[in-house]
N, C-alpha and C positions, 0 to 999 in steps of 0.2 A: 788326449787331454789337452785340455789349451791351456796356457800359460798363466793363467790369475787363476785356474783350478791347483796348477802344481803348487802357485804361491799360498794360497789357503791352504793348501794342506802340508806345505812347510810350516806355516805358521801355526797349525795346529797343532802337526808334531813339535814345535819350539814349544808350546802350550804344556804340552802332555808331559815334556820331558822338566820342567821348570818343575811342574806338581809332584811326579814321581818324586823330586830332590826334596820338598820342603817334606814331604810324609815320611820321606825314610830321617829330614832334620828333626821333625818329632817325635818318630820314633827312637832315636838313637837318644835325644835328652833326655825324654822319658826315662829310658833305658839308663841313665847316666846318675838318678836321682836315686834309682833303685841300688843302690850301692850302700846304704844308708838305710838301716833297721824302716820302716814304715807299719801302720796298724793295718792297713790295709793294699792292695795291689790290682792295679787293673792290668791282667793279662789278657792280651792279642790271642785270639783264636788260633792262631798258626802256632803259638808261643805256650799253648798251653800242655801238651807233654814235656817239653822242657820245664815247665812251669813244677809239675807235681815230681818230676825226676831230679832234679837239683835243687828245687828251694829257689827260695828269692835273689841269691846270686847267680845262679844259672838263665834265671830270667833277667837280671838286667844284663847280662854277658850278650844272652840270645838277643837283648832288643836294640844293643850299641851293633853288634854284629848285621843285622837286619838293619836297620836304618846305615849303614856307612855300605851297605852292598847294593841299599835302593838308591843309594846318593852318588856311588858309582855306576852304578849303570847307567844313570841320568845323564852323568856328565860325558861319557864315552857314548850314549846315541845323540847329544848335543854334539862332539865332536865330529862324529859320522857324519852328520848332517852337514859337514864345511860350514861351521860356523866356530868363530872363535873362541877357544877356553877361557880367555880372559870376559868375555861379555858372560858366561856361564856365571863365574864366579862372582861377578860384580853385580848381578844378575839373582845368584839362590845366597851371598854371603849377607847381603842384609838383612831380609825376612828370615834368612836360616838363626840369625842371633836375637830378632824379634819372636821367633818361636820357641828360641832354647831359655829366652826369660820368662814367655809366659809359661811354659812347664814348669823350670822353677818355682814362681810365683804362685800356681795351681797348688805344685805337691809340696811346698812349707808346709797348709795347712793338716796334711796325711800325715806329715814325720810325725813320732812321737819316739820318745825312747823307750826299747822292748821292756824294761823293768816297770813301768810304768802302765802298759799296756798287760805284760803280764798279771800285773797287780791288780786291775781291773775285772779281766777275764775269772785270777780266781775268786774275788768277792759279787763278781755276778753269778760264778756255781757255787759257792758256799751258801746264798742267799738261797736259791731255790732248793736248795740240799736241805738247807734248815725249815723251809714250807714245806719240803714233802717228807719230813723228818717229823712234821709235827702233827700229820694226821695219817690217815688211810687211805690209800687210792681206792674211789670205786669204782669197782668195772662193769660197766652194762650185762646183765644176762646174755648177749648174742656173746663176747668174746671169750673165746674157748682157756682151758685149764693153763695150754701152754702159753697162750700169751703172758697169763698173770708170771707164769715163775720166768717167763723171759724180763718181764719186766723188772722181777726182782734181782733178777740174776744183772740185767744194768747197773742199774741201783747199787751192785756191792762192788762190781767195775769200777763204777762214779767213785764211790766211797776210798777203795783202795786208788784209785789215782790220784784225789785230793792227799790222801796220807803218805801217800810220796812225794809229795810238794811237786811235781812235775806237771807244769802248767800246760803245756802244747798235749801230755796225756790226757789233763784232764779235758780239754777243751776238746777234745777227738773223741774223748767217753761220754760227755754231756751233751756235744752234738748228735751222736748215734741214739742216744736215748731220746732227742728229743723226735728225730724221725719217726724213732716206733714209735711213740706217742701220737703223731701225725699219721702215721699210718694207718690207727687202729680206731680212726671214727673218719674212713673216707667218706659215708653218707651223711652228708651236713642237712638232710632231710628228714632225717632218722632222729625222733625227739629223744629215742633212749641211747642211740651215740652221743646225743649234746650234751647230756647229761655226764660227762664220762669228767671228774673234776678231781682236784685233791683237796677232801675235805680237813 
């Protein structure tokens, strides 16, 4: 190798290792915001068995954890490379706090407080509780017996979660019902699937 190849490709490893630090600086902000009720969460594919195993503090745990172990390695193969920690730092510490305000800035508008989001969730399944409260589901001729009392058998799930005031219940029993619902007209070709409504 000649000598302007080694330097371009010190320089690009300088590159790579600069990047590594600012992703693990977003990640870890991100991760830092999560501490703090939100309505919604965007979980890291790596992040997401921890995601559904601990809840929303496990996930901002996993994603401060992650971002400060992408942020060390950065700076220990910046070191490796005989090049100075101080130019590292002076280096990933500005755009690292130009990145931790624009997450900031990003997830404001996601906070909300759980009470409020709770309240939300149940007056969006009361609503459709009270439309399919107020007529008949019809079911196309092709779907079989069992559908229907699976259906109804949701139905009294949904009901009995709402009458437990248990909003993350009912939000888990109004979801699963809306799948079988989606489930059970997969031919959108099928005029007597389309038909399938609540009158």
């Amino acid at each position: 190798m000649t000598v302007e190849t080694n330097k371009s490709q010190a320089f690009l490893e300088s590159v790579k290792n600069l990047a590594i630090a600012l992703v693990g600086t977003g990640i870890a902000g991100k991760g830092i915001t999560y501490f703090t009720p939100h309505f919604s969460y965007d979980v890291p594919r790596i992040l997401l068995p921890v995601y559904e195993v601990f809840g929303p503090a496990g996930l901002a745990v996993g994603m401060v954890v992650l971002g400060v172990l992408l942020a060390a390695c950065s700076f220990f193969r910046w070191v490796g490379s005989k090049r100075k920690p101080l130019q590292w730092i002076l280096i990933v510490g500005i755009p690292a706090l130009l990145i931790v305000a624009a997450v900031y800035a990003t997830s404001a508008e996601k906070k909300q407080e759980p009470s409020k989001a709770n309240s939300r969730q149940e007056l969006a399944i009361s609503a459709n509780i009270e439309a399919a409260a107020s007529g008949t589901v019809i079911f196309p001729s092709s779907f079989s017996w069992e559908s229907k009392q699976q259906y109804d058998q949701l139905i009294k799930n949904l009901d009995a979660a709402i009458q437990e005031k248990d909003p993350s219940k009912s939000w888990v029993t109004y979801n699963k019902l809306n799948i079988f619902i989606a489930g059970l007209k997969p031919d959108q070709s099928d005029p007597e699937q389309l038909q399938f409504i609540i009158a």
